[in-house]
MARDRENBA-652892 format. One record per residue: z, x, y of N, C-alpha, C in turn. Coordinates in steps of 0.02 Angstrom, whole numbers. Each point is the difference from the previous one (the first is absolute). Example, Ala and Ser with C-alpha at 12.3 -4.5 7.8 and 13.67 -1.06 7.14 Angstrom:
BEGIN
{{390,660,-284},{0,-45,59},{0,45,60}}
{{-36,-18,53},{3,42,59},{37,-39,55}}
// end
This chain:
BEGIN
{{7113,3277,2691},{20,-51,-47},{29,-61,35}}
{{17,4,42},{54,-51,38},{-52,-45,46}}
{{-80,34,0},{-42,-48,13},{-33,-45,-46}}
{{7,20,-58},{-18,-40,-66},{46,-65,-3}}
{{66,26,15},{39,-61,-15},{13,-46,68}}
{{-34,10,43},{-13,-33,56},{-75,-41,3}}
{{-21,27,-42},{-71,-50,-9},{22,-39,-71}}
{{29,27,-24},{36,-47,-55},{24,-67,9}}
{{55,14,57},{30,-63,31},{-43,-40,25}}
{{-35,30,53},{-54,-41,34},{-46,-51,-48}}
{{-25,24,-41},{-48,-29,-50},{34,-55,-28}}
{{70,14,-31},{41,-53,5},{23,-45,26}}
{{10,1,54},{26,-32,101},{-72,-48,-7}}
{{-55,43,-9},{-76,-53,4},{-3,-49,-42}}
{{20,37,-79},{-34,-48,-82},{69,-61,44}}
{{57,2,13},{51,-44,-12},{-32,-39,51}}
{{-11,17,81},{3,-75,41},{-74,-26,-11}}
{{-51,25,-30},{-51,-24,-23},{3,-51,-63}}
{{46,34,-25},{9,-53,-64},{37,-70,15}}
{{57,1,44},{40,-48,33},{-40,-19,28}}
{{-56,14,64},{-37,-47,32},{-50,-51,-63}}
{{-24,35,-64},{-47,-57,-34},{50,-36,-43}}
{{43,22,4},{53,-41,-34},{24,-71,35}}
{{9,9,80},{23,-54,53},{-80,-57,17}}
{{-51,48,-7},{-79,-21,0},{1,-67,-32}}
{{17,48,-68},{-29,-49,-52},{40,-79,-26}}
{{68,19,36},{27,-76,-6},{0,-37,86}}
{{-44,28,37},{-1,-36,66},{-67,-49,-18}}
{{-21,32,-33},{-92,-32,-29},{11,-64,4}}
{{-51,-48,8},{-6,-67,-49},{-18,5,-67}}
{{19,-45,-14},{-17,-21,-88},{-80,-21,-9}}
{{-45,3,-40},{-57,-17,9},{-6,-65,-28}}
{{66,-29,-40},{0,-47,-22},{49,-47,29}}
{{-27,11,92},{34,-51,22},{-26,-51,27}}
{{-62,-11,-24},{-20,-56,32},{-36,7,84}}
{{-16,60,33},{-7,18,50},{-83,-17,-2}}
{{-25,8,36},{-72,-1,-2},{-16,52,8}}
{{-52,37,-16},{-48,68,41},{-6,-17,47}}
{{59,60,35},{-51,35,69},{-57,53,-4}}
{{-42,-16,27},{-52,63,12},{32,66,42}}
{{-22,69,-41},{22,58,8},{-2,0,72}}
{{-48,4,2},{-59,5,87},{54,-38,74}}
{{31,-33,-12},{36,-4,44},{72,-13,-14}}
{{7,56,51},{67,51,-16},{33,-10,98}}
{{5,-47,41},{2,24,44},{86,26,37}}
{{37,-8,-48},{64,26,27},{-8,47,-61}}
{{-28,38,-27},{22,45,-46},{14,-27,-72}}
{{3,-74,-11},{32,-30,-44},{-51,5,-38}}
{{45,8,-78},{-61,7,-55},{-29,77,-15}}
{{49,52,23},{-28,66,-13},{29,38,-56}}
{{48,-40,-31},{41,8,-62},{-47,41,-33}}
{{-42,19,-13},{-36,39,-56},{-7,80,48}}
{{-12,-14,43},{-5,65,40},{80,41,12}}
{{44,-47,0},{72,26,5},{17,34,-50}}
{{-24,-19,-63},{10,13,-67},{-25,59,-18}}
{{-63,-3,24},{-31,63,-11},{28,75,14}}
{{13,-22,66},{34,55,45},{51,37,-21}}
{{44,-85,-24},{84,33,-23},{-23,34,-73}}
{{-57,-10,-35},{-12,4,-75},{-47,68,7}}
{{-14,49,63},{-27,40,-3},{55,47,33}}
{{38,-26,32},{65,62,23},{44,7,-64}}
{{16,-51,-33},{38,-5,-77},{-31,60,-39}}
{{-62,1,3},{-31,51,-46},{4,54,32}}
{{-1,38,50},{-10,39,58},{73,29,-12}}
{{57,-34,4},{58,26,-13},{29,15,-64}}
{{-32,-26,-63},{-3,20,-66},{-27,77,2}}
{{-74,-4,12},{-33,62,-2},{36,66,38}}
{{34,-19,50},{38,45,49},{69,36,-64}}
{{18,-54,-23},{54,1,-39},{9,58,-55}}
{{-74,-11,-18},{-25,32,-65},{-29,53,5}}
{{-28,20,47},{-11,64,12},{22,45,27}}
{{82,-33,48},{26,48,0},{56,35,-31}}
{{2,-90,-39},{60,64,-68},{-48,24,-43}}
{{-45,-5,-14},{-37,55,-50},{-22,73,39}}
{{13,-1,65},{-9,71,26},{78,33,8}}
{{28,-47,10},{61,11,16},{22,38,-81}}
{{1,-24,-56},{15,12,-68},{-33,53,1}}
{{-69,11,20},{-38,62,2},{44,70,8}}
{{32,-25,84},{14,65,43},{54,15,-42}}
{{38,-34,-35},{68,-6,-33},{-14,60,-57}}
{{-44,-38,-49},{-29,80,-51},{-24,33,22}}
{{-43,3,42},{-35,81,20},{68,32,65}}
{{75,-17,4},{21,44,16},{58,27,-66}}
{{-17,-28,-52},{60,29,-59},{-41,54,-25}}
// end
């Protein structure tokens, strides 16, 4: 049981700095209504401009630590009735 609630935390530890990273993401952004011109995707040569790929990442560990979350308190709740 005490590994359930250790993947519990974890899943949590993940959903939270995943959520704080698209949270810090999303107000580092530009505005699209700033008057900027298009840059083309295609050149990226310091990395700049990968904002959608960052997002992704943090927006697929976010879910990754939800799912962690959730399945292990529903096993965890499991082990709980099948020992009463």
């Amino acid at each position: 049981m005490a590994s359930y609630l250790l993947y519990i935390v974890t899943g949590a530890f993940l959903a939270l700095m995943a959520a704080r990273h698209l949270i810090v993401l999303k107000s580092t952004l530009p505005k699209t209504d700033s008057g900027q011109p298009h840059r083309p995707v295609l050149r990226m040569p310091e990395g700049k401009h990968l904002h959608w790929a960052e997002a992704t990442l943090a927006g697929a560990i976010f879910l990754f630590g939800l799912w962690m979350m959730l399945t292990a308190g529903l096993l965890f709740v499991a082990s709980l009735l099948h020992s009463f």
